[in-house]
Every structure is written in structure tokens, then in C-alpha cells.
N, C-alpha and C positions, 0 to 999 in steps of 0.2 A: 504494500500500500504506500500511496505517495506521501510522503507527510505534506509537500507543498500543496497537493489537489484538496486533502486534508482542511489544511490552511484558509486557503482561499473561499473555502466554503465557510467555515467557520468563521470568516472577518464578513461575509454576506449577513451570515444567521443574528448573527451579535447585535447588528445595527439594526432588524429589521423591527418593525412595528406588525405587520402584518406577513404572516406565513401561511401561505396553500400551497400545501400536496396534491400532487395526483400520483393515487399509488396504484400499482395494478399484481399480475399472479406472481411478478419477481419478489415481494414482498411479505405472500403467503406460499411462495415454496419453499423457505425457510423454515417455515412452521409446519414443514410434511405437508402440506397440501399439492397436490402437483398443477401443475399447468392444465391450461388444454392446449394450446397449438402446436407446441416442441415435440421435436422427433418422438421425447417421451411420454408427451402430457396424455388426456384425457382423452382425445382425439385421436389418438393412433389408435386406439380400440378400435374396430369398425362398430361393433354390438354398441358405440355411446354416439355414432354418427351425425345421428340426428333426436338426440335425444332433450335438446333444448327448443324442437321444434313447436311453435304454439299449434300450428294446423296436425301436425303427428300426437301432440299431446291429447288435443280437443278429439280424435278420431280414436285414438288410443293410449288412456294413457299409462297403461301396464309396463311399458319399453322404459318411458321414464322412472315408473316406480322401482323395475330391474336395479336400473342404475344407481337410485337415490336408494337402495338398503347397502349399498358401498361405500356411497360418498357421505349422507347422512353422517352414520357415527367417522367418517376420518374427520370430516370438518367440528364434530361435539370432540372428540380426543383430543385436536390440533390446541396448541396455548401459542400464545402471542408472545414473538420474541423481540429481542434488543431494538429492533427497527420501532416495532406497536409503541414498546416500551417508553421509548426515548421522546415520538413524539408527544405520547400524553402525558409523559415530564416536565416537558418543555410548556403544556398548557395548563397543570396546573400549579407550575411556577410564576404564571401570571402572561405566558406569553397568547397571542392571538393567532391559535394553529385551527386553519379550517382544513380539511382532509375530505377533497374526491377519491371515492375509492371505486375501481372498475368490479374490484371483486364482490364475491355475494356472500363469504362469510361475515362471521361477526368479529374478526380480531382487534381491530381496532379498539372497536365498543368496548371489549373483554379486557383491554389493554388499561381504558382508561378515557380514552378520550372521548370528548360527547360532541362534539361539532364535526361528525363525520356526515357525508353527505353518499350513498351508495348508489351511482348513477344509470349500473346495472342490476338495479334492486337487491333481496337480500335473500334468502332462505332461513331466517330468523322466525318470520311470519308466514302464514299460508293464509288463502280466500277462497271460502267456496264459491263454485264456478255457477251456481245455481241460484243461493240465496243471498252471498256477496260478506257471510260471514268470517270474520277475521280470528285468526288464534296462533297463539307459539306453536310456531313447525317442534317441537320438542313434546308436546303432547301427541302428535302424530307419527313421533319416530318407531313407535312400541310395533305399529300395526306396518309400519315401512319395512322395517328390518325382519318382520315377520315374513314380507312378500306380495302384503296385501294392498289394496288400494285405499287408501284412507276416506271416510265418505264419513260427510257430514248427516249430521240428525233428518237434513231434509230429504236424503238418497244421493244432494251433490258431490262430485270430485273436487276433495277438498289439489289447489295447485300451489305452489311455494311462490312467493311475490321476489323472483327471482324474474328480470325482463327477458324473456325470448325472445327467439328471434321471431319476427311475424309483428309482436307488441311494442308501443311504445315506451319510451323509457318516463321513468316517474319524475312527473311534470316537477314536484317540488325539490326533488333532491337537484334537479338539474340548473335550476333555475338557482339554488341556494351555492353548486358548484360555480356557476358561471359569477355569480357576485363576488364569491368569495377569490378568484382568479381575477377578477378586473379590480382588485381594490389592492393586490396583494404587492407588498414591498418582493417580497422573497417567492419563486414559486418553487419549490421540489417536484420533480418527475421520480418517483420510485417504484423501478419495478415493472416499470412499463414498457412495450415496445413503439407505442403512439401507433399503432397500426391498427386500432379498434376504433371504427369512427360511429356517431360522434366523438365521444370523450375524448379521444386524440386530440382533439381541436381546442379543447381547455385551455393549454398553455396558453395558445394562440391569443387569450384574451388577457391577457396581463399588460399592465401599464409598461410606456415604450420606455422608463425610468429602472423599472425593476430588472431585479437578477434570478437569474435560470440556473438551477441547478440537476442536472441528470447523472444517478445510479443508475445502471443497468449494464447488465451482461452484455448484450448488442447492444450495435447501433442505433439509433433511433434519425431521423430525418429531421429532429432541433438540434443536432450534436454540433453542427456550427454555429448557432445564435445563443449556442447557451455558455456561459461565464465560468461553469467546474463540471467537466465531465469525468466521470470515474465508473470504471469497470470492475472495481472490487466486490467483495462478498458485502453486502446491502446489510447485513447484522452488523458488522466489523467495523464496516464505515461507518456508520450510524455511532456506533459503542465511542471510537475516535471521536470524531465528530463532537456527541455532547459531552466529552471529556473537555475539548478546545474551549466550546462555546463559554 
């Protein structure tokens, strides 16, 4: 790790009044979660191909359920590491960390922080698809993990408020991202490849004053407009990092 790359981020964070992240799965595969697009993530499965689909959901949603009595408990096991940690350190030290997050767990939240914005919804909550009833995906895990389809008091398919593909993204979280990225002194890229769009486009909205800061294993397509780019382990750097700050 550079100590200078280190550095320069940490003379950014120091000054900043206002901090928004956009974090995406580089920051929950730390935490065992895997991916989905990487040679190894979720996606190389063919049996998960299409299994965030809303029209394959709504026709059947048994393929999903498959999937989610696997991923279910990885993501209830998963605990939030040095990256979660740090920045909900950093906000209840008094600092103003607002956090897009691409992902649909809850580590953040678990971490600490509460001005998380999930712009791919969450798997926290589910909705029945019939009567519009809302409830903890963790009361529905028992009968997930069993195999079965979870089905609300009325006969509906209760579905996890996770945005597929087909659905729109959640009008509020998006709208509280994109504030939070136009107002913001500092913005962090974590974990992300910026290749999921919308949310990719977040950065994009940062004051022409502010400083850009990008973790991640790859390249991303802001790697030239941003002020500290760093290909280190995203726990390490982070751990560094609020040691500097």
C-alpha cells in the first residue's frame, strides 16, 4: 500500500465538511459476500441467470426462492468489516457521511451508520405482491431456507424490496443519493466498478470544487478525474486511512 495514495486521501477527508460514498459488491466481498458479475461472483452460476428477473419472478417465483435459501443466510452470517466500520466512525464522530450503496445487504446499517441510502433496494424488507404488505425478510427466512415460497396471510408472494431488473429503483433513496453527491465536499467511490447504471452516474453529480476519491480492484472510467486512486485491499485502506485522518 502507498503510504503517499494513503496520504492524499486522508489530507481530502480531514478538510471535508460533507462526505458521500458510493459503495458497491467491492465492499461486501470483504465481508464473504460475493459478487455477481466476476468471473466468480453470483452470475457465473447459470441456475442464478436470471434470477433477479421481475417478469421470471412474477411468472415464477420458485427459481428465485432456489437461490435466496443460499444467499438468504450468507448475507444474515456476513458482519461488517473495517471499510462499514470506519465509515460509521467517522459519522458518529460528528462527521456528515451520507453512503449510496449499490448493494442490497444491510452492512452498513449493521455497521453503524444511518444515512445510508440503498439505491438498489435492500433484502432487509419484503412486500406482498398482492396486498402491498410490508415485513422483515428475517421472519420469512425460516420458510426460505426450508424451500418454500413465502406467502402472505392473503395467498400473496411475499418478494424482497431488492430492485430488479424490469422495476424501478426506489424513488426516495435515489433522490436522497443524488443530494447527498451534489452537496458533497469529498465523494468516495468504494467498491464499485461505475458500470451499473444509473448509480454509476452519482459521482457525476458532485460539485466541480470537490475531491474524488476511488478504491477499487479495477479500473473504473472516473480513474482520470479522480484526485486518489488506489487498488488496495478496500478493509486495509480504509483501517490506514482513519488511522491518518
Amino acid at each position: 500500500m502507498s503510504s503517499a495514495i494513503v496520504e492524499r486521501a486522508a489530507e481530502c477527508v480531514r478538510h471535508a465538511r460533507r462526505l458521500a460514498v458510493l459503495s458497491g459488491a467491492g465492499i461486501s466481498t470483504e465481508s464473504g459476500i460475493p459478487d455477481f458479475r466476476s468471473p466468480t461472483g453470483l452470475y457465473s452460476d447459470e441456475r442464478n441467470a436470471n434470477v433477479f428477473d421481475i417478469a421470471s419472478f412474477r411468472a415464477d417465483p420458485s427459481a428465485f426462492y432456489r437461490f435466496a435459501a443460499r444467499f438468504y443466510p450468507m448475507v444474515a452470517s456476513a458482519e461488517p468489516n473495517a471499510a462499514h466500520r470506519v465509515l460509521a466512525k467517522w459519522e458518529a464522530g460528528g462527521r456528515d457521511v451520507r453512503i449510496a450503496t449499490q448493494n442490497i445487504d444491510d452492512l452498513h446499517q449493521r455497521a453503524g451508520s444511518t444515512r445510508v441510502f440503498p439505491v438498489h433496494g435492500t433484502v432487509r424488507t419484503s412486500t406482498c405482491q398482492q396486498c402491498g404488505k410490508t415485513c422483515d425478510s428475517k421472519s420469512l427466512a425460516p420458510e426460505v431456507v426450508a424451500g418454500r415460497i413465502p406467502l402472505c396471510k392473503c395467498g400473496g408472494v411475499f418478494k424482497p424490496d431488492i430492485t430488479f431488473f424490469g422495476e424501478l429503483l426506489p424513488e426516495q433513496a435515489w433522490e436522497d443519493a443524488a443530494a447527498a453527491m451534489s452537496r458533497a465536499d469529498v465523494v468516495m467511490v468504494l467498491g464499485s466498478s461505475l458500470s451499473v447504471y444509473p448509480a454509476a452516474s452519482l459521482p457525476d453529480r458532485r460539485p466541480p470544487s470537490s475531491r474524488l476519491i476511488i478504491v477499487n480492484r479495477a479500473a473504473t472510467h472516473l480513474d482520470g478525474a479522480a484526485d486518489v486512486v488506489s487498488r488496495d485491499n478496500l478493509a486495509e485502506f480504509m483501517e490506514e486511512l482513519d488511522r491518518r485522518v
